[in-house]
C-alpha positions in Angstrom: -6.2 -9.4 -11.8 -4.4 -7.9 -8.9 -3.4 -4.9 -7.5 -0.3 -5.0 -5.5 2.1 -2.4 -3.6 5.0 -4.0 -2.0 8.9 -3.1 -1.8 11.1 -2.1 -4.6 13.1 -5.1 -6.7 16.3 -6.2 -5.9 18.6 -4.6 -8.1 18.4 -0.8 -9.3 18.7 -1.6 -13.3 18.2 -4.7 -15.3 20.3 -5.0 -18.2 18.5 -7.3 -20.3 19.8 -8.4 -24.2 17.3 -6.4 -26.8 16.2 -9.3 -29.2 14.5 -7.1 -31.9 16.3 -4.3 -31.9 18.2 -2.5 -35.2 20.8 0.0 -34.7 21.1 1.8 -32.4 18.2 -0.2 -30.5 20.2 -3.7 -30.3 22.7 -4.6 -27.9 20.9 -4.3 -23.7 18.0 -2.7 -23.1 18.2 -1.0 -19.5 15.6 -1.8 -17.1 15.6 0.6 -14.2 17.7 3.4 -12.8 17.4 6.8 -12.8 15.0 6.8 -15.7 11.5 7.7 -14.1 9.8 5.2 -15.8 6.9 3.0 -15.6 7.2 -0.1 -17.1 4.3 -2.9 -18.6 6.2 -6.0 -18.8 5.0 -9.4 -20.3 6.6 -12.2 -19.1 6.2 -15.0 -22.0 8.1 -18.0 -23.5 8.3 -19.7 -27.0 6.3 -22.8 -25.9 3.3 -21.4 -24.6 0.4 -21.1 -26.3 -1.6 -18.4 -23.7 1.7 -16.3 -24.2 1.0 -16.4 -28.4 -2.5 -15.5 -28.1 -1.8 -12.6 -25.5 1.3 -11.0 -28.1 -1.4 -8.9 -30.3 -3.3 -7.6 -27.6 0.1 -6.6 -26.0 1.2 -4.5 -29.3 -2.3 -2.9 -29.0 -1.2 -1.8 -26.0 1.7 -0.1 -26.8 0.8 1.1 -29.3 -2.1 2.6 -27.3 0.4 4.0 -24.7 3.3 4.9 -27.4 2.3 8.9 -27.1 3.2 8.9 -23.3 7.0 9.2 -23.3 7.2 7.8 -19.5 5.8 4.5 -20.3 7.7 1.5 -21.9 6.0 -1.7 -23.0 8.5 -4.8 -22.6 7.8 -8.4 -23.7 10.0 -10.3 -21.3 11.0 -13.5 -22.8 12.7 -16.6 -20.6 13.9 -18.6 -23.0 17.4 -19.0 -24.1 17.6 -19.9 -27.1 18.2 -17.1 -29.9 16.4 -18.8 -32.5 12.7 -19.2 -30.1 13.5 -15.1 -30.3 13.7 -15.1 -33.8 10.5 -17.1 -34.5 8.4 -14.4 -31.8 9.8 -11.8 -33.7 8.7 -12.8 -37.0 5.7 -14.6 -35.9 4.3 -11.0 -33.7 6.5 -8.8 -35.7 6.4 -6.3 -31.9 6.9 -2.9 -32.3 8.1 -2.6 -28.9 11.1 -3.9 -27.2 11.3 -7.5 -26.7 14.2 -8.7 -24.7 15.7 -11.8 -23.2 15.8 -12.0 -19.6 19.0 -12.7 -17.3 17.5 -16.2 -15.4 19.7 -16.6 -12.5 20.0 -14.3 -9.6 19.4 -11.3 -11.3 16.4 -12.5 -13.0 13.6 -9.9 -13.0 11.1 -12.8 -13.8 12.6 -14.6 -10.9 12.2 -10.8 -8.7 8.7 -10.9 -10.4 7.6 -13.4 -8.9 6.4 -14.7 -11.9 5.0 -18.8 -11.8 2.4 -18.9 -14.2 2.7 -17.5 -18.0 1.7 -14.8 -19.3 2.4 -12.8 -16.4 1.6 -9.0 -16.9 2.8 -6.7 -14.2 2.6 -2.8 -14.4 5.7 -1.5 -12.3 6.8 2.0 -10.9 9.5 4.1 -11.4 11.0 2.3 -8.7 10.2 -1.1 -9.8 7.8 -1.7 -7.5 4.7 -4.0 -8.9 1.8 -2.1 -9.0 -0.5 -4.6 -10.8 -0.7 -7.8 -12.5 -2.1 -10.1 -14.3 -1.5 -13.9 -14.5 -2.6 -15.8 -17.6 -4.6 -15.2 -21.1 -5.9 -12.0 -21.0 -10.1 -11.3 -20.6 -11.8 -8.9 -22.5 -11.6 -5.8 -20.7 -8.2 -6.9 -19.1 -5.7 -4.5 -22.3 -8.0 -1.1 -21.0 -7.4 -2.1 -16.9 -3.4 -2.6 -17.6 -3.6 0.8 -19.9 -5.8 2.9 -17.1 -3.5 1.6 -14.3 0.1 2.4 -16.4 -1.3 6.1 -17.3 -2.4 6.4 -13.3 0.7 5.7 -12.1 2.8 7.5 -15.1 0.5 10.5 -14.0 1.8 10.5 -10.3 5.7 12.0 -9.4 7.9 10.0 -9.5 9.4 9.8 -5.7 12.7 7.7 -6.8 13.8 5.5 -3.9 17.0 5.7 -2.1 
């Protein structure tokens, strides 16, 4: 684990495609902006195993931060393929949003910094990375990522210009 401070991400908003969402929830999924929110995002793909075993202790999360409207949960997925979408979806059947990132330039993995899967990184209403994890989590690791998103969600938000 690893605290971090550092600059905001390129890019104000990240308008990723919402894989498991039902009207009105499918279509993007906004990353970013104006929105004063802090954000847990799991970076994952199809093909790795870590990635499966972290998914439960994820929707525990959210579902342990759900009550705290200024926090979002997102399970970041890299692949491309809808299908590898479908099978995380009805293999973890999330109750949080699970969207396909951009790759490319406007990656947020890539603006992540993300080389090793799962990544877990807490970020600011600014998108600035606050803390992170890299790899299957350890026990204790879903209460550090939960005390550290309800800090940061507690402090104002000071939106960057």
């Amino acid at each position: 684990m690893l605290a971090l401070s550092g600059s905001a991400l390129a890019g104000p908003v990240y308008n990723l495609d919402w894989m498991n969402g039902t009207e009105p929830r499918s279509g993007s999924f906004a990353i970013g902006g104006q929105d004063n929110k802090v954000y847990v995002i799991e970076a994952w793909f199809n093909g790795c195993p870590y990635c499966h075993e972290n998914a439960p202790q994820v929707e525990a999360l959210a579902a342990s931060l759900k009550a705290n409207p200024n926090i979002v949960v997102v399970d970041l997925g890299r692949d491309r393929r809808d299908s590898d979408y479908a099978s995380w979806i009805s293999r973890h059947n999330p109750n949080h949003p699970v969207v396909r990132d951009g790759l490319g330039d406007s990656s947020l993995i890539k603006s992540l910094e993300v080389k090793l899967y799962p990544t877990t990184v807490v970020l600011d209403c600014n998108l600035v990375p606050k803390f992170r994890t890299e790899g299957e989590w350890q026990e204790g690791d879903q209460a550090k990522i939960a005390e550290q998103a309800l800090a940061i969600a507690a402090q104002p938000c000071q939106v960057a210009l």
